[in-house]
N, C-alpha and C positions, 0 to 999 in steps of 0.2 A: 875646224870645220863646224860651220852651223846646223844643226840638227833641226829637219822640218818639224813648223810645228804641228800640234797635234789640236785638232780642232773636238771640241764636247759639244755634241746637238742637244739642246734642253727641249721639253714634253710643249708642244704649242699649248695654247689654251685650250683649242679644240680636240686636240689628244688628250687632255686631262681630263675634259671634262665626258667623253667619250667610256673611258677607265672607272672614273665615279660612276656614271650609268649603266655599266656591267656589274661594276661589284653593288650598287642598289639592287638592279635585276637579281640578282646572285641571292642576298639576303631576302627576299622578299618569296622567292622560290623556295630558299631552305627553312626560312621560317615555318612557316606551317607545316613543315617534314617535320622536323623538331620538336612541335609543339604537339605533334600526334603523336609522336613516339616518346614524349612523356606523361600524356593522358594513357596509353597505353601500360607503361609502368606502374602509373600510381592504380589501374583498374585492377592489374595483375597485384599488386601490391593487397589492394580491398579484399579481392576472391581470398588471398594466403591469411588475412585477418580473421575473415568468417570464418574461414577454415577451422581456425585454430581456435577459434570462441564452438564450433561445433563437436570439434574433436575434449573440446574442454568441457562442453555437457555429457558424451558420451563418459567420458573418464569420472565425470561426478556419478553417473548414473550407476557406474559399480563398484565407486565406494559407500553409495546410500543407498542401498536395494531400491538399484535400478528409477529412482529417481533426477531427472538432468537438471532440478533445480530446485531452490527453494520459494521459486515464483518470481513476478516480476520485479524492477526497479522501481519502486513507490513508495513513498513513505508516507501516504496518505492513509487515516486509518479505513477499514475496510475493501481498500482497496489492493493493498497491499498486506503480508504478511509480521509485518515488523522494518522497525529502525532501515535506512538504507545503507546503512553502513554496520550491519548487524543480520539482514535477510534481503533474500533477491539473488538474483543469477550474477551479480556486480560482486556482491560481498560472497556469493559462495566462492566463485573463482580467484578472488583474492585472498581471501583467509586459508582457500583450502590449497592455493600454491596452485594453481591451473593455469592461470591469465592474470592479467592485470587489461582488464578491458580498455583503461582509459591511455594504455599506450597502443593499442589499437585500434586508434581511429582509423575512419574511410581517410587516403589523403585528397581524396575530391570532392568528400564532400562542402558543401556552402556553411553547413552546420561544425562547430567545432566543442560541440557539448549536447548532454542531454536536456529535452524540454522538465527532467521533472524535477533538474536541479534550479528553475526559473521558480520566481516571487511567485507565480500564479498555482506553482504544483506544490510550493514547501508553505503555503499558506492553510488557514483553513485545521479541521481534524487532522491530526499529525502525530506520530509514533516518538517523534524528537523535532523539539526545534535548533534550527541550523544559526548563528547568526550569519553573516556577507565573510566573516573572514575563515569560520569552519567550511562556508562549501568552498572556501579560493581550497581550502586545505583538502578537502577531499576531491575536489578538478586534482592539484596536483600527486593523490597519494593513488590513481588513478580508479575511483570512482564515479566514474564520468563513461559516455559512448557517445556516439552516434548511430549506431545498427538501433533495428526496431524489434523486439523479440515479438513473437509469434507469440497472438491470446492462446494457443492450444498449448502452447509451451509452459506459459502462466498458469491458464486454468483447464486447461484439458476438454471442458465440456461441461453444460448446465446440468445442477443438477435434476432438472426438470425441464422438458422440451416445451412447458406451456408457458410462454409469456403472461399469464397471470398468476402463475406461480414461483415462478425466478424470473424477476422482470425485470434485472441492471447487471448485464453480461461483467462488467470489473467489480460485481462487489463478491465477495470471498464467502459472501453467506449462499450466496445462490450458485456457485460454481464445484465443481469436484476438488480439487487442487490442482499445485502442479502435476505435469505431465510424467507420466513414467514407462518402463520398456515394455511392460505390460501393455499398455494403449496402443500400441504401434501396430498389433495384430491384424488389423480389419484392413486399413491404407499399408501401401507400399514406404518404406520409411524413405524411398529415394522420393518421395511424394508429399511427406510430411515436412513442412518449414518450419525450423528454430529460431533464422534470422533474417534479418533483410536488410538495405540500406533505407538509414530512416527517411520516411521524405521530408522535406525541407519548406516551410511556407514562413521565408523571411521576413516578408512587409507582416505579418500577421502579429499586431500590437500584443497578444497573449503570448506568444511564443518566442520566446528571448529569455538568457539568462546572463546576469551579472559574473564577468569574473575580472578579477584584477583593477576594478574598476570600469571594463569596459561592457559595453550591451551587445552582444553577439546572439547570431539566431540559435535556435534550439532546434534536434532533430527529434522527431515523433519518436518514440520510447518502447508503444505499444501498439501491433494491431486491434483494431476495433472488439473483435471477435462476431458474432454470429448476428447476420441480418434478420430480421422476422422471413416464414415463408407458408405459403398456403400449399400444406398436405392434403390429397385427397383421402377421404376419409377421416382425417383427424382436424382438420378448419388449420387455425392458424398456429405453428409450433416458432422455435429457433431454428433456422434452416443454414444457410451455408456462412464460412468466414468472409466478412469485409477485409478485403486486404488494403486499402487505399492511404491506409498511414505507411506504406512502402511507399517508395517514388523515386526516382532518376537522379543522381547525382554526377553521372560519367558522363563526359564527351562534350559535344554542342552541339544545338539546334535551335530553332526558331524560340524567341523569347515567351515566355507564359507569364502572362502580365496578372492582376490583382494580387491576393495575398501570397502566391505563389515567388514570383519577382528573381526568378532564373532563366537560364536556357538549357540547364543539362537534358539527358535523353537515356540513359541507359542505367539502370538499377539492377542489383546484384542478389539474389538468395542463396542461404547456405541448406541442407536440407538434414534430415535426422542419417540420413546416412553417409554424412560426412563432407558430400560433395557441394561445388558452388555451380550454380546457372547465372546468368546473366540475359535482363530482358531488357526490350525498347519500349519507353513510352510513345507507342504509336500514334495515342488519341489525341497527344501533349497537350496533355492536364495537369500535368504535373504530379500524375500518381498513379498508380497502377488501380483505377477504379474498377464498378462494373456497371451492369446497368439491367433493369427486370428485365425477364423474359419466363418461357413455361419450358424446363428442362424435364426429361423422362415425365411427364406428369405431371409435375411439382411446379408451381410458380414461385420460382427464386430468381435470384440473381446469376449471371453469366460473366465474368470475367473480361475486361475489356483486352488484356492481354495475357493475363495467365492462364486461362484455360486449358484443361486438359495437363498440363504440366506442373501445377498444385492443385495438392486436394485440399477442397472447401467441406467437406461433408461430416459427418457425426465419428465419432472414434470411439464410441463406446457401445454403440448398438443401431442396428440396419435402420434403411429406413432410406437417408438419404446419404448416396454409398461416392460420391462422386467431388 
């Protein structure tokens, strides 16, 4: 007996190609699911960094009477405290077994190093000179960031409010020192910033640094610290903190073009009591600027997006409390 045979329909052209236009559609859909739900990782990822670099001042702070630091990352003289692999908040947390900052990087951010490990910061008056193959060596023994440490963190506060008498906010003659738990008294510590995401201005010819051979952008190291401001009754003093070397490394949005040359949108702070915020660059500037105005009285600066949520004001005595 012959056995009917059995006939196989194969896919038309227009069936297959039908199939390929669902699974495009399909991909094209989930893509961008995907890609937010791993901007959202690496953002959660940042916040648990900060964290742990703020939980790591706090921990310095009581093994050195109540001090969170030995000052900034600089190895510039005056401006810094000593060698950067010798003093600074990099090398306390490394020597003293805290962090190792430099495996804590942002993983969003554009920057993948500090600006002050670049030619333009290790040049000039210097505690040590580096050559190209000690900084590849301290990039990798992780002496390196990207987060921006807060000038109050560094220097606490002028030690005079008259701009003609301490009149260069990073030079270590004119400031108090680093910050300590003592200073926290006046501001809210959930108020006071340790770190931030540094902001990033890639096209910017000075702001690069050499590693491995390659030229990668550098992230800003240090807030500004204190804008000039008109007191009444006292004319012109140091008034509130410049925060705009913070800036936006998370997410996307609309491009920021000159020496800026990203599109991220969302920047992260860690604060003295341990917790992390997260803001939007609204203005997209590429940095959490601010811009004058006349607050309680006082003609300073207002905050383009921090406001009210960090304090900019004096830590060591009244005057300007905000």
């Amino acid at each position: 007996m012959i056995s009917p045979r059995r006939h196989t329909r194969a896919f038309t052209l227009i069936e297959l190609l039908v199939v390929i236009a669902i699974i495009a559609l399909l991909i094209s859909i989930l893509l961008p699911s995907l890609g937010a739900a791993r901007e959202t990782a690496r953002t959660t990822r940042c916040a648990s960094n900060q964290r742990q670099l703020a939980m790591a001042s706090l921990t310095h702070g009581n093994d050195n009477r109540g001090a969170f630091s030995t000052g900034p990352f600089d190895n510039r003289v005056e401006r810094g405290y000593g060698a950067i692999d010798e003093k600074g908040w990099v090398a306390d947390f490394i020597k003293g077994g805290y962090a190792i900052p430099g495996k804590l990087l942002c993983p969003s951010s554009p920057a993948r190093a500090s600006n002050r490990l670049g030619p333009m910061r290790l040049d000039g008056p210097v505690y040590k000179t580096f050559s190209q193959e000690q900084v590849d060596a301290l990039i990798d023994e992780g002496y390196n960031t990207n987060y921006c440490q807060s000038w109050y963190m560094a220097y606490t506060a002028m030690k005079s409010i008259d701009p003609r008498v301490a009149f260069i906010p990073e030079n270590i003659n004119y400031v108090l020192g680093p910050l300590q738990e003592k200073h926290l008294g006046k501001a809210p510590a959930s108020m006071v910033p340790l770190f931030g995401d540094g902001a990033v201005w890639s096209l910017d010819p000075n702001e690069y640094v050499i590693y491995q051979g390659n030229r990668i952008p550098g992230a800003k190291t240090l807030t500004d610290g204190p804008a000039q401001a008109v007191l009444p009754g006292r004319g012109r003093v140091w008034g509130r903190q410049s925060y705009n070397r913070w800036g936006p490394v998370h997410g996307k949005s609309s491009f920021v073009g000159g020496i800026i040359g990203h599109d991220r949108m969302i920047g992260q702070i860690a604060f003295a009591d341990g917790h992390v915020a997260s803001f939007m660059d609204t203005i997209r500037d590429g940095s959490f600027g601010s811009s004058n105005a006349v607050m309680q009285g006082i003609t300073t600066i207002k905050y383009d997006e921090l406001e009210g949520k960090v304090y900019g004001g004096w830590l060591t005595q009244a005057g300007i409390d905000f």
